[in-house]
C-alpha positions as CSV (number, residue, x, y, z in Angstrom):
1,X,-14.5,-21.2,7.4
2,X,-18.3,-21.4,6.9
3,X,-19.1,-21.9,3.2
4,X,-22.5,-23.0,1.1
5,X,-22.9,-24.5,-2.2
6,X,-25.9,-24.4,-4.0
7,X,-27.9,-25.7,-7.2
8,X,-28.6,-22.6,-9.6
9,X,-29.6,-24.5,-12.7
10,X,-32.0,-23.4,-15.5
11,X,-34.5,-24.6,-17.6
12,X,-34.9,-22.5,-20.8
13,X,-34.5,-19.8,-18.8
14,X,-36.2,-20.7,-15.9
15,X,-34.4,-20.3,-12.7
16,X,-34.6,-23.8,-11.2
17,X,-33.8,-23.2,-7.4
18,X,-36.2,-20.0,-6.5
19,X,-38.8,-22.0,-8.7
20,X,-38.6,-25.1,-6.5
21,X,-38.7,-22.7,-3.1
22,X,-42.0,-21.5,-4.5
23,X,-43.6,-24.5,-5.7
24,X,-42.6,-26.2,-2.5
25,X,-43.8,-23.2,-0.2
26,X,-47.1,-23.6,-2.4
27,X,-47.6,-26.9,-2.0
28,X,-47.2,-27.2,2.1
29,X,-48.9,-23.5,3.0
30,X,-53.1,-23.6,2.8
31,X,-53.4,-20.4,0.5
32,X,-50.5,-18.2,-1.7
33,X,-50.7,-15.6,0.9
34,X,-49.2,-17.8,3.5
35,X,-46.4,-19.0,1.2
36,X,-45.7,-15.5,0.0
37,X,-45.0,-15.1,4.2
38,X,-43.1,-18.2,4.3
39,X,-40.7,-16.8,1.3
40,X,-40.7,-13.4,2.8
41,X,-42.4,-11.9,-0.4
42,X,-45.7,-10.2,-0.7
43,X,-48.8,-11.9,-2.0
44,X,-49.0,-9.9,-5.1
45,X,-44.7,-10.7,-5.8
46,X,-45.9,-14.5,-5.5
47,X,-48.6,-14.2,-8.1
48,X,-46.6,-12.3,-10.3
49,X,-43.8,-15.2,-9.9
50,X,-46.1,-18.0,-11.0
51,X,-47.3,-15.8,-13.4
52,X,-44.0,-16.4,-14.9
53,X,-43.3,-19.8,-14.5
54,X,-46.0,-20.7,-16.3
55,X,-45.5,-18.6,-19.4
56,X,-41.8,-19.1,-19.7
57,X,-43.1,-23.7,-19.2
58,X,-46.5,-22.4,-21.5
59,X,-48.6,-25.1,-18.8
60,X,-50.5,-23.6,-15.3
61,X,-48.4,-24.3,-12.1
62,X,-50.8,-23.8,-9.6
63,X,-54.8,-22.8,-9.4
64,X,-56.9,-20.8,-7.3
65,X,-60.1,-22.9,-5.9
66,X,-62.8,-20.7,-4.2
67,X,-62.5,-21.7,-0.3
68,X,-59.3,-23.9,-0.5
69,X,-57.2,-21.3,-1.3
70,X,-53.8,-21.8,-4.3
71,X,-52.8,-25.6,-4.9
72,X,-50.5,-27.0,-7.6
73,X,-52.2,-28.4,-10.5
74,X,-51.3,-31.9,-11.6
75,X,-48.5,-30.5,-13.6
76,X,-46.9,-28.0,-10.7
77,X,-47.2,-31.4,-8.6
78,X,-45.1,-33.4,-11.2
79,X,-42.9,-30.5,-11.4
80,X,-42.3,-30.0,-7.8
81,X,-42.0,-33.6,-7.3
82,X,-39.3,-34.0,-9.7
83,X,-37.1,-30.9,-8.6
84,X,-37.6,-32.3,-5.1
85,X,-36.0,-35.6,-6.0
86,X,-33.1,-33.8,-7.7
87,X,-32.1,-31.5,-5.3
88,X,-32.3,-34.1,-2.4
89,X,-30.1,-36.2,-4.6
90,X,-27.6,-33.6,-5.2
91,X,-27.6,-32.4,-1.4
92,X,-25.3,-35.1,0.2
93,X,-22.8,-34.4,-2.6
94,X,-23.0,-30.7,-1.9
95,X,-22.3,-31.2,2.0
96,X,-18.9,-33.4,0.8
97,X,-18.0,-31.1,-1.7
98,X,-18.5,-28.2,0.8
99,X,-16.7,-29.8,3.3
100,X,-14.1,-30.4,0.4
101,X,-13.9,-26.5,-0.4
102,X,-13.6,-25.5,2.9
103,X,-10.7,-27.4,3.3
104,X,-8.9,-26.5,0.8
105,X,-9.4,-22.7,0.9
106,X,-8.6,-23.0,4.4
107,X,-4.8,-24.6,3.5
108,X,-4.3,-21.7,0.5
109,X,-5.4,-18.9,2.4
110,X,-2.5,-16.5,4.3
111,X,-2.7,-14.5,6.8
112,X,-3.0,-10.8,5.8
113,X,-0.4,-8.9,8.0
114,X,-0.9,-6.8,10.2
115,X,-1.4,-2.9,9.3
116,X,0.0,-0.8,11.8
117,X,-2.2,2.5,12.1
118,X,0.4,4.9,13.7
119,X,-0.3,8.8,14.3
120,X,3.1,10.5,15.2
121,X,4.6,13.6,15.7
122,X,6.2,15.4,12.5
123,X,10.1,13.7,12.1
124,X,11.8,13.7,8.9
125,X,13.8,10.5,9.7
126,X,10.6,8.8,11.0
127,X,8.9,9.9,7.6
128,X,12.0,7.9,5.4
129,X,11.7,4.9,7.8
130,X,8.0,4.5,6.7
131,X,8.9,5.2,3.0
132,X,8.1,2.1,0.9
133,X,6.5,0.1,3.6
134,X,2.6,-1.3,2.4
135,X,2.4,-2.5,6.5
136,X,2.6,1.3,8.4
137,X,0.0,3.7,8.0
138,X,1.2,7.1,8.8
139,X,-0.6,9.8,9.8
140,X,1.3,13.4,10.9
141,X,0.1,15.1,14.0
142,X,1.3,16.9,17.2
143,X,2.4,14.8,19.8
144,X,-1.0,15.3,22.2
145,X,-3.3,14.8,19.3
146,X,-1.3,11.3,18.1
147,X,-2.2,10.5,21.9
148,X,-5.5,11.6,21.1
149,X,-6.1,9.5,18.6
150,X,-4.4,6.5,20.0
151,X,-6.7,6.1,23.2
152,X,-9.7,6.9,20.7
153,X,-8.5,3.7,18.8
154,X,-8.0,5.5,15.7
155,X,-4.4,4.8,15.7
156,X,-2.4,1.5,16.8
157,X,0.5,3.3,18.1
158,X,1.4,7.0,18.2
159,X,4.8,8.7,18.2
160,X,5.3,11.6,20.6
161,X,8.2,13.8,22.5
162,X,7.9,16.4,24.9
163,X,11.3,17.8,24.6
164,X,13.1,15.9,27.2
165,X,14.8,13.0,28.1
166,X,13.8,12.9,32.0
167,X,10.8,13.1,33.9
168,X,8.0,13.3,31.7
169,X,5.5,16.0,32.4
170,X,1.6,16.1,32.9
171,X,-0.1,15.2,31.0
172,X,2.6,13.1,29.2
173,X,3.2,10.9,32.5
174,X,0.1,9.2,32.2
175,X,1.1,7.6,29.4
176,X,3.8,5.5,30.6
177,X,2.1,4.2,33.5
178,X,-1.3,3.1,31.4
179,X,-1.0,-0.3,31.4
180,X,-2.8,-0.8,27.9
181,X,0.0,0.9,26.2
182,X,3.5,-0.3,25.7
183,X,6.1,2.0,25.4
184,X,9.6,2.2,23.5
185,X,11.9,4.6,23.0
186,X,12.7,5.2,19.4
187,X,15.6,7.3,19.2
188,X,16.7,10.6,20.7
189,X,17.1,13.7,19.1
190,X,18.6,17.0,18.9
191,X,16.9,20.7,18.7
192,X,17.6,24.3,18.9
193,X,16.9,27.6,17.1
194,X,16.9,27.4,13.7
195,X,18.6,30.9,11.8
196,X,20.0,32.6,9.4
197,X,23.1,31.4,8.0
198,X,25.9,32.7,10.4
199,X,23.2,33.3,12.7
200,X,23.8,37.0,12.7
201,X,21.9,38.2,15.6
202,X,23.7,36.0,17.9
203,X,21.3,34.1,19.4
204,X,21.9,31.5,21.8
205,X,18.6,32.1,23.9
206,X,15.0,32.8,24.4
207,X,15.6,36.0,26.1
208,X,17.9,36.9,23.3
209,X,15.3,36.4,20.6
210,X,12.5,38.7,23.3
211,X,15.1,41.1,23.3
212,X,16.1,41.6,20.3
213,X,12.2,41.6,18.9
214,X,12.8,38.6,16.6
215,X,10.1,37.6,14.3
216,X,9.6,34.0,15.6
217,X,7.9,30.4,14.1
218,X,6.0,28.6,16.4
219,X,4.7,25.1,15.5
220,X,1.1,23.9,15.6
221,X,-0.7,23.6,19.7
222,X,0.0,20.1,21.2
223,X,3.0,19.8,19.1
224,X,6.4,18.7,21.5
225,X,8.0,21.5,20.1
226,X,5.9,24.1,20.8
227,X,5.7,22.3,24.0
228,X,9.2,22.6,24.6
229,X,9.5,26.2,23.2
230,X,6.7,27.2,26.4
231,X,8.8,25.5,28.8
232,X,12.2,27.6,27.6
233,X,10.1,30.7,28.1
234,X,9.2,30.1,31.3
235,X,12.4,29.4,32.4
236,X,13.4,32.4,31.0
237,X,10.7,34.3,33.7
238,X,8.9,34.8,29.8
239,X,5.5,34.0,28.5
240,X,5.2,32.9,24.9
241,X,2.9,35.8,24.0
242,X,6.4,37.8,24.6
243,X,8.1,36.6,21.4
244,X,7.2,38.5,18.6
245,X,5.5,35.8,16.2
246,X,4.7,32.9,18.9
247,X,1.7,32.7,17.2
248,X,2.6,31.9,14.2
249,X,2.3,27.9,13.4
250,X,3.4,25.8,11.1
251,X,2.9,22.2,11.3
252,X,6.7,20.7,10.1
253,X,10.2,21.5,10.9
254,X,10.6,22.2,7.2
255,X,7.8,24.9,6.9
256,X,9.7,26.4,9.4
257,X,12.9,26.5,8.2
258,X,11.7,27.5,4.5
259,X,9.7,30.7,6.4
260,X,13.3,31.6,7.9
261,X,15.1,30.9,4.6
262,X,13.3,33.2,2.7
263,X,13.6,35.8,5.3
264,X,9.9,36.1,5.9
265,X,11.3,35.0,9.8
266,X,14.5,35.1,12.2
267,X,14.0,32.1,14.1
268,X,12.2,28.8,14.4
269,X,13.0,25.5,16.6
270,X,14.1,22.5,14.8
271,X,16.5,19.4,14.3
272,X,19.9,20.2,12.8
273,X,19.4,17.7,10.2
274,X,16.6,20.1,8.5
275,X,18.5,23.3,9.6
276,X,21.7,22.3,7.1
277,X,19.1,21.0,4.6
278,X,17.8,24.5,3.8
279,X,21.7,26.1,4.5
280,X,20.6,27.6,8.0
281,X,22.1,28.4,11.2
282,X,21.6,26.1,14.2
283,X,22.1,26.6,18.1
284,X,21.1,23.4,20.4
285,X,19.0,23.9,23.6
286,X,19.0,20.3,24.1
287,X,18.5,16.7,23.5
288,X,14.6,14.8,23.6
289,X,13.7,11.2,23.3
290,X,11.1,10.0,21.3
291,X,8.7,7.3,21.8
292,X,5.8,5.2,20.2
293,X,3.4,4.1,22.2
294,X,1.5,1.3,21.5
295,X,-1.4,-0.5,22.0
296,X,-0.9,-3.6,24.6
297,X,-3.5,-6.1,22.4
298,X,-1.7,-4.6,19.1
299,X,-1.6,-8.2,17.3
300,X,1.8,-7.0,15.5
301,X,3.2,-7.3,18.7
302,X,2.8,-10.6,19.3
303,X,2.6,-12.1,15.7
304,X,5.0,-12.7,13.6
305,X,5.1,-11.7,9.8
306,X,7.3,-11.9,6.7
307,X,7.6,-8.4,6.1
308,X,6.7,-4.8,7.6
309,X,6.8,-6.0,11.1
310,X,6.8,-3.7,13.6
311,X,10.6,-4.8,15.1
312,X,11.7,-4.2,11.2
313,X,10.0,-0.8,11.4
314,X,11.9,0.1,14.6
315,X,15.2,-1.3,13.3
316,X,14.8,0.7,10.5
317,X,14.4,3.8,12.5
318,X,17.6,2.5,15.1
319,X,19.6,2.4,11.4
320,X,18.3,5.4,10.1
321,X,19.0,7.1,13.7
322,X,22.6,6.0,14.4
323,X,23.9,7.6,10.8
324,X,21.6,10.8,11.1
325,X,22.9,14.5,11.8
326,X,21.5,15.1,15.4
327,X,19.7,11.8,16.3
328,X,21.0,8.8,18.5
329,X,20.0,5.5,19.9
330,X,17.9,6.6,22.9
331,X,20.2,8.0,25.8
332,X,23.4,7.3,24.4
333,X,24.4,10.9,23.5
């Protein structure tokens, strides 16, 4: 810890230090101008300064004498003198008590922890396990823009999916094999269609919802879901500009589901957590893990702190997963 003490006594209102620095610049520079340049003031500053010492003391400081330039009159010699002697006094008890200072402010300070920057992927269970914790700094986006803004070291960590639990696809892949991220599975999830309640159309497929000219929710581009959605279409031998609606984003499961509760659509993807939550229907089309990836020199990965660690974050989100409707520990379902 670097630290400085210094003198800032007065003398009936007088500041003592910068009056010293320019009686003493005075005194060892040949004219005013070149102590104005040694203080890093202009000449006119410097008169203006004297000017002041001397009416706040009432005696002259310094005069001007045609060809030798500014000196100290006998009185800004005795004054210089004596605020020399003082401050050379006081400077070895300065450097101890500054040594003194820096000790002790050294013992009382803590540590600040870490706070974890983490962009993620919309998930209602990941939103509660950040609830109430100072350490995480959450900010929602879709799964390729958390990435995004991970390897652009705005986040520390981002949480993503891509709607399976296998073989991760391009351009997801790269990400597991960059060694300046570390990868962990947070828990795996369950999706489908989200519908009305008794799902009266009977859907249990892309192709039925082409078929039947259902008005569909789409979520935002680069989110996993709407990821995963393209995928099932092309399965399906469909493009996603076949589904009435496709277009139509939102950036949350919950937006979603409210769009289908109020019957302003037939069918959205989602968890089936959210789904019961707003009295839908549900049909799975599968199971996804997702991760957080996070930066290999993260320090929360290596340090150790009282609270909002990132291992009590992802306990937290183990906890929160193994008593959720549709999540699970990663590849245990």
């Amino acid at each position: 810890m670097r630290l400085t003490l210094r003198v800032e006594g007065e003398a009936d209102g007088l500041a003592l230090g910068p009056t010293f620095a320019l009686l003493d610049a005075v005194a060892g520079a040949p004219s005013l101008l070149a102590a104005a340049r040694i203080l890093g003031i202009s000449y006119r500053s410097a008169w203006s300064r004297l000017a002041a010492i001397e009416a706040t003391l009432g005696r002259p400081v310094a005069v001007k004498t045609k060809g030798h330039g500014t000196a100290l009159t006998p009185y800004g010699l005795a004054l210089h003198a004596s605020l020399a002697a003082t401050f050379s006094r006081l400077e070895p008890i300065l450097a101890v008590e500054e040594i003194r200072l820096a000790d002790t402010l050294r013992a009382l300070r803590v540590e600040a922890p870490t706070r974890m920057r983490v962009a993620a992927s919309h998930d209602p269970l990941l939103l509660e396990a950040v609830t109430d914790r100072p350490g995480i700094e959450l900010a929602v986006a879709g799964s390729l823009d958390a990435l995004a803004l991970l390897r652009a070291g705005s986040a520390d960590a981002a949480g993503f999916h891509y709607g399976a639990r296998g073989v991760p696809p391009v351009p997801f892949d790269a990400v597991f094999t960059d060694t300046g991220l570390v990868v962990r599975p947070l828990f795996d999830r369950e999706q489908g269609f989200m519908l009305p309640p008794g799902n009266p159309s009977g859907v249990s497929s892309v192709t039925d919802i082409a078929r039947l000219r259902l008005r569909f929710v789409n979520r935002q581009r680069g989110a996993g879901t709407r990821i995963w959605f393209a995928r099932l279409c092309a399965e399906a031998g469909l493009r996603p500009e076949d589904i009435l609606g496709a277009q139509t984003e939102e950036f949350t499961d919950q937006a979603v589901a409210a769009l289908i509760a109020t019957g302003a659509a037939d069918v959205g993807m989602g968890t089936p957590a959210v789904a019961q939550r707003f009295g839908l229907a549900f049909h799975s089309v599968g199971w996804e893990t997702y991760f957080l990836a996070i930066r290999a020199d993260f320090t929360g990965l290596t340090r150790s702190e009282p609270q909002d660690t990132l291992e009590l974050f992802l306990a937290a989100v183990a906890q929160a997963a193994a008593t959720t409707l549709g999540y699970a520990h990663p590849a245990s379902s």
